[in-house]
C-alpha positions as CSV (number, residue, x, y, z in Angstrom):
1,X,124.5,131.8,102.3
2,X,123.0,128.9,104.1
3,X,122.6,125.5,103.0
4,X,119.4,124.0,103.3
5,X,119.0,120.3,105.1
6,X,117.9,117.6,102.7
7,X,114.2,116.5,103.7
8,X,115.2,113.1,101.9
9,X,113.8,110.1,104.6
10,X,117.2,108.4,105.3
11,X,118.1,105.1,106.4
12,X,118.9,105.4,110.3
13,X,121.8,103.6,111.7
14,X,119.6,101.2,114.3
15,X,122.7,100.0,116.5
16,X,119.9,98.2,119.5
17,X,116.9,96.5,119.9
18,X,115.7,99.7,122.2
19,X,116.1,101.9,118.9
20,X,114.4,99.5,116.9
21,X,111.4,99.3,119.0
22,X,110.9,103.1,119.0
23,X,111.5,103.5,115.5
24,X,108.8,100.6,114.8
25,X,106.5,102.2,117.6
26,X,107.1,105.7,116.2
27,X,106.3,105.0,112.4
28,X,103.7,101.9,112.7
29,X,100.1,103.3,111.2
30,X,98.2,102.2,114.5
31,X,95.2,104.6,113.2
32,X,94.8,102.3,110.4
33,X,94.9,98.9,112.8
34,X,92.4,100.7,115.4
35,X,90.3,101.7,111.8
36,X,90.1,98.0,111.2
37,X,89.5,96.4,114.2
38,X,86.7,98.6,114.7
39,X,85.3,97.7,111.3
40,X,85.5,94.1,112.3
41,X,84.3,94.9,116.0
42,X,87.5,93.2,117.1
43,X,87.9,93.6,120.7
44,X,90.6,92.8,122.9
45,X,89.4,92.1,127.2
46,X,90.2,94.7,129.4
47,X,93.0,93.6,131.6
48,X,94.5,96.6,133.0
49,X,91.9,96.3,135.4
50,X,91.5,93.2,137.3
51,X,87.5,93.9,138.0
52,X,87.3,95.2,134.5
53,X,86.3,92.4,132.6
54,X,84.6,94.1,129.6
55,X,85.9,93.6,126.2
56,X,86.2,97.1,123.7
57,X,88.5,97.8,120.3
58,X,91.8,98.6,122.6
59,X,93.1,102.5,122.6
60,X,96.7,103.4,120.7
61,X,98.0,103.7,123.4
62,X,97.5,100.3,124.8
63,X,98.1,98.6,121.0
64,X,101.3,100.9,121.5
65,X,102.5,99.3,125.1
66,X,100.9,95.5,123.7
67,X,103.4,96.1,120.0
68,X,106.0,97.2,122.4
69,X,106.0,94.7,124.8
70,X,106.0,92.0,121.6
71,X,109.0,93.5,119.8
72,X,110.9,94.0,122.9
73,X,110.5,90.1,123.7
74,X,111.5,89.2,119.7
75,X,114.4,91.2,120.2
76,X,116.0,89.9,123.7
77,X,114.5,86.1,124.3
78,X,115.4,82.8,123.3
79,X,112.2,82.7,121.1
80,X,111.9,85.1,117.8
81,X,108.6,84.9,117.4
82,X,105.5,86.8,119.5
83,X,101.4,87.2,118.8
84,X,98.9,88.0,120.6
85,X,95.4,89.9,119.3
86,X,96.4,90.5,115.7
87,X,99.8,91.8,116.2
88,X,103.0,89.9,115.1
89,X,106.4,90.2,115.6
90,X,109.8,88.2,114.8
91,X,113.4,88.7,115.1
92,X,115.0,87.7,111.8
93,X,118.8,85.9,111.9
94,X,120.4,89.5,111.0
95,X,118.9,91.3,114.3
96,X,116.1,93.1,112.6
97,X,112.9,93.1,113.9
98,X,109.2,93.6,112.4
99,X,106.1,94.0,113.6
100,X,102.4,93.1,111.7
101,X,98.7,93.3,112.2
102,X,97.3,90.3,110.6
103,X,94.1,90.1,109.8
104,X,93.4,86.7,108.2
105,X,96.3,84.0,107.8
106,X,96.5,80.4,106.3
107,X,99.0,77.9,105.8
108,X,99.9,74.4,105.8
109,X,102.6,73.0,108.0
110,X,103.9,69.3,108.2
């Protein structure tokens, strides 16, 4: 008799920033941020393409490469802290990193 493999979702030993990323890449709902940004017609310029200079709601794909990009920076410069076209993402003191979609934000600073 075999045992069966537990389907219980386990914390994964992240030991890098590189594991991190694809874990954050692999499991972020990017559907549900394209879903929005369509709803709000929020469009991001088309810069892959220098004589592209058309605006559209970006693909996955490119959200995918734009979060990675962001995360990867958090994780390995000086600064903890990247944004650019909704997405967010910051290196806390422990070496985790997180990634957001923010749609509206407020706050007071002195």
């Amino acid at each position: 008799m075999t045992k069966k493999k537990s389907k219980k979702k386990e914390k994964l030993p992240i030991e890098n920033h590189n594991m991190k990323i694809k874990y954050i890449i692999d499991h972020f709902n990017f559907t549900k941020v394209q879903e929005a940004m369509t709803a709000l017609d929020w469009k991001w310029q088309h810069m892959n393409d220098p004589i592209d200079n058309t605006s559209r709601v970006p693909t996955i794909e490119r959200m995918k490469e734009t979060a990675h990009y962001l995360l990867f920076k958090a994780a390995t410069d000086k600064e903890r802290y990247w944004a650019t076209g909704g997405f967010q993402s910051i290196r806390y003191m422990d070496g985790d990193i997180e990634l957001k979609f923010v749609v509206a934000e407020y706050g007071s600073h002195e």
